[in-house]
C-alpha positions as CSV (number, residue, x, y, z in Angstrom):
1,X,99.3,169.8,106.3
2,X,101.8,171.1,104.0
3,X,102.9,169.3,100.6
4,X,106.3,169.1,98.6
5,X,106.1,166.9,95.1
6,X,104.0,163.9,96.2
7,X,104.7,163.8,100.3
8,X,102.2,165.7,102.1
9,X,104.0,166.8,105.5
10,X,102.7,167.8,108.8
11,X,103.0,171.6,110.2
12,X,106.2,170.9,111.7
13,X,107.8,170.7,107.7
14,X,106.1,173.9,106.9
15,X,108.5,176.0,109.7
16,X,111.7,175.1,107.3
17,X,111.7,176.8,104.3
18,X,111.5,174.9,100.7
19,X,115.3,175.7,100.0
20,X,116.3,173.8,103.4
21,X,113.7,171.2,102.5
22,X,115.0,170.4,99.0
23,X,118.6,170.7,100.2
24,X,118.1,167.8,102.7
25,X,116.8,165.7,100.5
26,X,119.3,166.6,98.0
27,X,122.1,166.1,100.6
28,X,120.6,163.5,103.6
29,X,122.0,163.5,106.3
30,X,125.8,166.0,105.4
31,X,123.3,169.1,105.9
32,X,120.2,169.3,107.6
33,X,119.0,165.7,109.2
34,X,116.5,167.4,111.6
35,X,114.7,168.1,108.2
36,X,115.2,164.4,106.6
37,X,114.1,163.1,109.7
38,X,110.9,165.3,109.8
39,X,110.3,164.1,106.3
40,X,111.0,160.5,106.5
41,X,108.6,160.8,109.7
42,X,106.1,162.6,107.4
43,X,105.9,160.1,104.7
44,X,105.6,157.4,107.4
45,X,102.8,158.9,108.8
46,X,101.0,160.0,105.6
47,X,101.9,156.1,104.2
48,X,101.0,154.4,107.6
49,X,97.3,153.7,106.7
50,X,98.1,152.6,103.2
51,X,100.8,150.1,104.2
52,X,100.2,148.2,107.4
53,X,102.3,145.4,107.4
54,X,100.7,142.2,107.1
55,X,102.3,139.9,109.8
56,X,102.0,136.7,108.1
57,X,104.3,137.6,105.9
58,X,107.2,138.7,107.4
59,X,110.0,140.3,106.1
60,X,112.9,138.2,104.1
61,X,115.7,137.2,106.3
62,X,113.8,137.8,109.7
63,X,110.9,135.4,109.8
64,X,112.6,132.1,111.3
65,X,114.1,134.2,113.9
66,X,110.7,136.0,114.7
67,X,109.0,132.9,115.0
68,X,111.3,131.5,117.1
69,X,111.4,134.4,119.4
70,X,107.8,134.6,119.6
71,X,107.3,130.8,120.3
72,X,109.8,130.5,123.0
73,X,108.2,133.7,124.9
74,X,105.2,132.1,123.8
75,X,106.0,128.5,125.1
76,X,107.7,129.7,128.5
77,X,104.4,131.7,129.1
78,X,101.7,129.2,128.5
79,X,103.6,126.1,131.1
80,X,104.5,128.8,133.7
81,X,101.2,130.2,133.9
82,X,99.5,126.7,134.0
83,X,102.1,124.6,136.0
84,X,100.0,123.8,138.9
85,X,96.7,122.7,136.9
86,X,99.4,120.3,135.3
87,X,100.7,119.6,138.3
88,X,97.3,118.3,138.9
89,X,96.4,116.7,135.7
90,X,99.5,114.3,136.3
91,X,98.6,113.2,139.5
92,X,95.1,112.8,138.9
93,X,96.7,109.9,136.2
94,X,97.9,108.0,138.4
95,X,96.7,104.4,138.0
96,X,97.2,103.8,142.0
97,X,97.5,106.4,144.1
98,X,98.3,106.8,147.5
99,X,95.0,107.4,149.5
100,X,96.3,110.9,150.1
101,X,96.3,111.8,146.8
102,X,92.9,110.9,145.5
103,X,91.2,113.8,144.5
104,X,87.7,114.5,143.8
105,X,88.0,117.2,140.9
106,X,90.9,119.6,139.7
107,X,89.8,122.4,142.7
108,X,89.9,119.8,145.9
109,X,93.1,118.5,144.5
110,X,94.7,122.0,144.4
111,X,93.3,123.2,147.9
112,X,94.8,119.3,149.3
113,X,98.0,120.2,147.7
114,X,98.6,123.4,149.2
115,X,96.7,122.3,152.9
116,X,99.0,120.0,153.0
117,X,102.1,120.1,151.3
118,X,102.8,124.2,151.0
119,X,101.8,126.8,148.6
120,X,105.1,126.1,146.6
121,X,104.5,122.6,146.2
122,X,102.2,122.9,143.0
123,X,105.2,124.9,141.3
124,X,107.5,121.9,141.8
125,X,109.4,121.2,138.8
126,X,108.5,124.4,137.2
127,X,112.4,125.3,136.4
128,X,113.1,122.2,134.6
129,X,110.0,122.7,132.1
130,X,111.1,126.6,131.8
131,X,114.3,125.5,130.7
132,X,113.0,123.1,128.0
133,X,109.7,124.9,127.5
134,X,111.8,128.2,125.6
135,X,113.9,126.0,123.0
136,X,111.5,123.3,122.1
137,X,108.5,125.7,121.2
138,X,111.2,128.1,119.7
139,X,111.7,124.9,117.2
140,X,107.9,124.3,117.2
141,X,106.3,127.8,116.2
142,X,109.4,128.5,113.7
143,X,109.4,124.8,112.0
144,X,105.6,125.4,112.2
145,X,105.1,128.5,110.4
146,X,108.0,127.5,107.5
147,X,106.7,124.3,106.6
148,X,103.0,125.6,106.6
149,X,104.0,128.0,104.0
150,X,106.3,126.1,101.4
151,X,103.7,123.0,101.7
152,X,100.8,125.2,101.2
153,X,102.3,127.4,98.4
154,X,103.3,123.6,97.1
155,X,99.3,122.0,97.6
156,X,97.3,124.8,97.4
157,X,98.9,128.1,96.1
158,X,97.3,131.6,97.8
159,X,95.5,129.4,99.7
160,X,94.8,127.7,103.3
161,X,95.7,123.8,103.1
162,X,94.0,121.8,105.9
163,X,96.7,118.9,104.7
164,X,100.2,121.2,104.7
165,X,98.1,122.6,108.1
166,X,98.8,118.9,109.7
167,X,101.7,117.8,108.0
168,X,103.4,121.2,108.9
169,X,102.5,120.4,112.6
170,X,103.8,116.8,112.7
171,X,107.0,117.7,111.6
172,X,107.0,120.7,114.5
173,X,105.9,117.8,117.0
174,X,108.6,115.9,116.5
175,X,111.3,118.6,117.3
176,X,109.6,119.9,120.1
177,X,109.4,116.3,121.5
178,X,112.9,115.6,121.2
179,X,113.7,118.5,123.0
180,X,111.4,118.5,125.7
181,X,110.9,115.0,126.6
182,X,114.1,115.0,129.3
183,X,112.2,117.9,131.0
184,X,108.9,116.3,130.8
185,X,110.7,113.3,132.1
186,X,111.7,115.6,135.4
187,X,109.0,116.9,135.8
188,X,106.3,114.6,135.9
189,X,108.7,112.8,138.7
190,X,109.0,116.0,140.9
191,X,105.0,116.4,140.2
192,X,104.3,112.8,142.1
193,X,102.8,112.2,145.4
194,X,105.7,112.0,147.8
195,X,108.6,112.8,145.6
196,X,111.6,112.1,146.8
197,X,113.6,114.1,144.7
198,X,115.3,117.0,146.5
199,X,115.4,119.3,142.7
200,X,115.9,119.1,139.0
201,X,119.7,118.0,139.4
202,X,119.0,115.6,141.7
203,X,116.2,113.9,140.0
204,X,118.3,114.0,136.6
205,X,121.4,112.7,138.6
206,X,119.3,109.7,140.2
207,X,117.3,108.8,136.9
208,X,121.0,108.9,135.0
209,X,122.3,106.7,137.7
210,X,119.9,104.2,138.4
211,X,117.7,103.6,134.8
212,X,120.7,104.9,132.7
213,X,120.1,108.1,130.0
214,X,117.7,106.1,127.9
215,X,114.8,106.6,130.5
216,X,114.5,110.5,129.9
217,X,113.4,109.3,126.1
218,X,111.8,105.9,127.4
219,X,108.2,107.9,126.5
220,X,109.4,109.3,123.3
221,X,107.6,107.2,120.9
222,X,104.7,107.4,123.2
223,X,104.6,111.0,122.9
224,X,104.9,111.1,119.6
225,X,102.5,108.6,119.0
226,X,100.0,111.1,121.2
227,X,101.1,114.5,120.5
228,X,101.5,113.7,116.4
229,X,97.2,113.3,116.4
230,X,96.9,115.8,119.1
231,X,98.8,118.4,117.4
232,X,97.5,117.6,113.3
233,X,93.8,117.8,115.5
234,X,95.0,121.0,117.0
235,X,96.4,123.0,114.1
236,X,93.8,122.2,111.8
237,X,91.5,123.1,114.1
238,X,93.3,126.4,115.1
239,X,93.6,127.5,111.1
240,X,90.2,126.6,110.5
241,X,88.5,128.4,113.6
242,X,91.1,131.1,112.3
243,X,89.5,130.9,109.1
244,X,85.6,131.6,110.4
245,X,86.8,134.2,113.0
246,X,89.4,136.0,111.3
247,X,89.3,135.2,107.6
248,X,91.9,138.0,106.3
249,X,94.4,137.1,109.0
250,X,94.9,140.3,111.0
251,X,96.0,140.4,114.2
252,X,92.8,140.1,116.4
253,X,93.4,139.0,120.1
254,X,89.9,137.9,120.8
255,X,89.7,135.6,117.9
256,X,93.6,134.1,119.0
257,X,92.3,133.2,121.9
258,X,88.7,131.3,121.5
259,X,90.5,129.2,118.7
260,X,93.9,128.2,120.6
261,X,91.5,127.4,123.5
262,X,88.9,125.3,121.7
263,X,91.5,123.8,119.4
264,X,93.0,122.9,122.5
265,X,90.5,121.8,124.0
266,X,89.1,119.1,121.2
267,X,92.8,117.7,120.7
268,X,93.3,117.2,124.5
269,X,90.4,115.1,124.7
270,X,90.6,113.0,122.2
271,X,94.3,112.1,123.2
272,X,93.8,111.2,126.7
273,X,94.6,107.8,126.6
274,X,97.7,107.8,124.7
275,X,98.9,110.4,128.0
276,X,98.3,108.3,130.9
277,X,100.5,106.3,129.0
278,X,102.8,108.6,128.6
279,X,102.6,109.5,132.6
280,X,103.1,106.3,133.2
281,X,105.8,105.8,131.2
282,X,107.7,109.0,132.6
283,X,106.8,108.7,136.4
284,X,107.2,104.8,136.6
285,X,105.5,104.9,139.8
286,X,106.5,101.8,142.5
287,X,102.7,101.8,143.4
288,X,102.0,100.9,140.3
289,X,104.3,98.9,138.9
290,X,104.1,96.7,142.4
291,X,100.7,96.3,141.8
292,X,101.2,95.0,138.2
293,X,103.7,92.5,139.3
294,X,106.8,94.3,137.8
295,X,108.8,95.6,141.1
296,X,111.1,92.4,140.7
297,X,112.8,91.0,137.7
298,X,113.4,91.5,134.3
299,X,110.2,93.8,134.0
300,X,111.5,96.3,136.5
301,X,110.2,99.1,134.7
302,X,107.5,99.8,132.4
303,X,108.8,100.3,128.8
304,X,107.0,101.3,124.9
305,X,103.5,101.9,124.4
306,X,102.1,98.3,124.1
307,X,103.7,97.5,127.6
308,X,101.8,100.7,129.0
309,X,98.3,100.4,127.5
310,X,98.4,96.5,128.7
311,X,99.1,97.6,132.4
312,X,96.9,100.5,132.1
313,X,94.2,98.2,130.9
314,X,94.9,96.0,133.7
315,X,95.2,98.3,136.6
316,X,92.3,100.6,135.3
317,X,90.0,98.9,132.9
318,X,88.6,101.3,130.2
319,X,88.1,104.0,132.8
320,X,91.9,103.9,133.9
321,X,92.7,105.4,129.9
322,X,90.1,108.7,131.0
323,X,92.0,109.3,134.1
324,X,92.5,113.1,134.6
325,X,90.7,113.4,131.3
326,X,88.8,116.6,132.8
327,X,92.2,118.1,134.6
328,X,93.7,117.6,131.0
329,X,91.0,119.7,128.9
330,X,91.1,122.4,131.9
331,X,94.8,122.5,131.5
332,X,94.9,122.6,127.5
333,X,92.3,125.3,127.2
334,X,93.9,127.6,128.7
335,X,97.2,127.1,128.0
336,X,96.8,127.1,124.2
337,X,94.8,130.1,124.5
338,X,97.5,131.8,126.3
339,X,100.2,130.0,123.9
340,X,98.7,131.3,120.5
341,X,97.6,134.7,122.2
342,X,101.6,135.3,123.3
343,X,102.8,134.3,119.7
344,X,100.7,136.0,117.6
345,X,101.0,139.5,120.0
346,X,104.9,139.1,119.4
347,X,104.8,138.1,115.7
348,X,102.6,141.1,115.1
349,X,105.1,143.3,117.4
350,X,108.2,142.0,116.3
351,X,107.5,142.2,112.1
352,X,105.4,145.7,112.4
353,X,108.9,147.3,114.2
354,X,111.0,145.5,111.3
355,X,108.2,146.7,108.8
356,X,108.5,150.3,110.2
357,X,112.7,150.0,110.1
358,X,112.7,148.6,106.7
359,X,110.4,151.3,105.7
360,X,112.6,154.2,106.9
361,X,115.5,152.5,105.4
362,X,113.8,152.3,102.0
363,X,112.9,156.2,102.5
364,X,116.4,157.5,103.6
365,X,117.5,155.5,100.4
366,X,115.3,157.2,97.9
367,X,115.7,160.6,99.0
């Protein structure tokens, strides 16, 4: 290594001579910029050690678009990759199936599926949930990671806050509810036994038509009222897993990934019940609702939590609010592994490279 003033330089800087060296970083770029880029390269690599960037804290100006970034690849990833376990998780909720589609566990009812429907038919619906999947955790990770910070610099400055942990995550619930409830709505329909929607624009033409715009928000409250506890149980849980595995907060894969998945998996049990109602409020299935008595008159449809827990109750008994309780916690493990894992590699990727740019900048400028 060579040295000029307080840089130390690679061989590479040594070939120029010290003239050509002090006239480019006299002059920048007018002169010699092979030599300012050898020594803004130098002073990278001699500095890189010294000043890795720390990735929560990105830099000013870029974080809400980083986050948002991150959490739409993130989001799109983690329901693509899982679609057909969902697919099974909301048929295994249903309160009276068809005796074709009772399934034993989460395996038989994939291997029924395919046997007798297609291969494709486990993917069905998976365009409408891409297309809401990329905005509404784009608004989730980015209102996420904001509020955590100005309510924990607020409650507990330099410090982790369990309580701006779950506040932060309400907040981020209800966005990413508002806009993916329509797409959950579609969905869940194309999931059902015997669907007899053609695609997406069909099913959202014949929903619009016959139950009016209201019914692609008709289990809005509900899923608010189960993802607001699922998610305050699942970030909490997250930061503090974070916490015991990874208590300076680098980037660390491995530890990413055991706390998405058992954060995941301890709110997705404890929430079960609150999402058969939800499925049942999204599907509206004519099994059921025949069954409860509802196919005629004014109750034509099953509408707001209460209504749902009652039939639930009635149809199912206790049991009827576990149903696909084991699909569920198969589906969330996974997924919020994946989910965390995909945001966290493209936070860290995403503010290192603006680190690095911002870094060059800042050394072009002083010499």
């Amino acid at each position: 290594m060579g040295c000029y003033g307080d840089l130390e330089f690679p061989e590479r800087i040594k070939t120029h001579p010290p003239w050509r060296i002090r006239a480019a970083l006299v002059s920048g770029k007018r002169n010699d910029p092979d030599i300012v880029v050898d020594v803004v390269c130098a002073a990278q690599d001699a500095q890189a050690e010294d000043s890795e960037p720390d990735y929560e804290g990105l830099p000013q100006g870029a974080s809400t678009s980083t986050h948002m970034l991150a959490g739409a690849v993130a989001g799109i990833m983690e329901h693509c990759l899982m679609f057909p376990i969902d697919c099974v998780k909301t048929r295994m909720q249903s309160l009276q199936p068809d005796p074709a589609a009772r399934y034993k566990n989460v395996m038989d009812a994939l291997r029924r599926i395919v046997a007798t429907e297609g291969v494709w038919r486990p993917l069905r619906g998976l365009n409408a949930t891409a297309i809401g999947a990329g905005p509404a955790h784009a608004l989730y990770f980015a209102s996420y990671e904001k509020l955590k910070k100005t309510l924990s610099d607020t409650i507990h400055p330099g410090a982790n806050s369990h309580l701006a942990n779950g506040a932060a995550g309400c907040v981020a619930t209800l966005l990413h509810d508002a806009a993916m409830n329509p797409a959950e709505v579609v969905k869940q329909r194309m999931q059902m036994f015997k669907s007899p929607y053609r695609g997406v624009l069909d099913c959202v033409r014949a929903v619009w038509q016959r139950e009016g715009p209201a019914a692609f928000y008709r289990s809005y409250t509900t899923q608010l009222t189960m993802n607001v506890p699922f998610q305050v149980l699942h970030f909490m849980t997250y930061e503090y897993l974070q916490e015991l595995l990874n208590p300076h907060r680098l980037y660390n894969p491995s530890s990413h990934m055991v706390s998405g998945a058992l954060a995941g998996a301890i709110a997705a049990a404890a929430t079960t019940p609150l999402d058969v109602c939800k499925t049942l409020l999204n599907t509206q299935e004519s099994h059921t609702l025949s069954s409860a008595g509802q196919s005629q008159g004014a109750h034509r449809h099953v509408s707001g939590l209460v209504h749902a827990f009652r039939t639930v109750y009635r149809l199912g008994g206790l049991q009827g609010f576990f149903k696909g309780a084991q699909a569920r916690v198969i589906y969330q493990m996974p997924s919020t592994a994946i989910s965390w894992s995909v945001y966290e590699f493209f936070k860290y990727g995403l503010t290192k490279r603006q680190h690095n740019n911002m870094r060059i900048q800042h050394i072009k400028a002083e010499v």
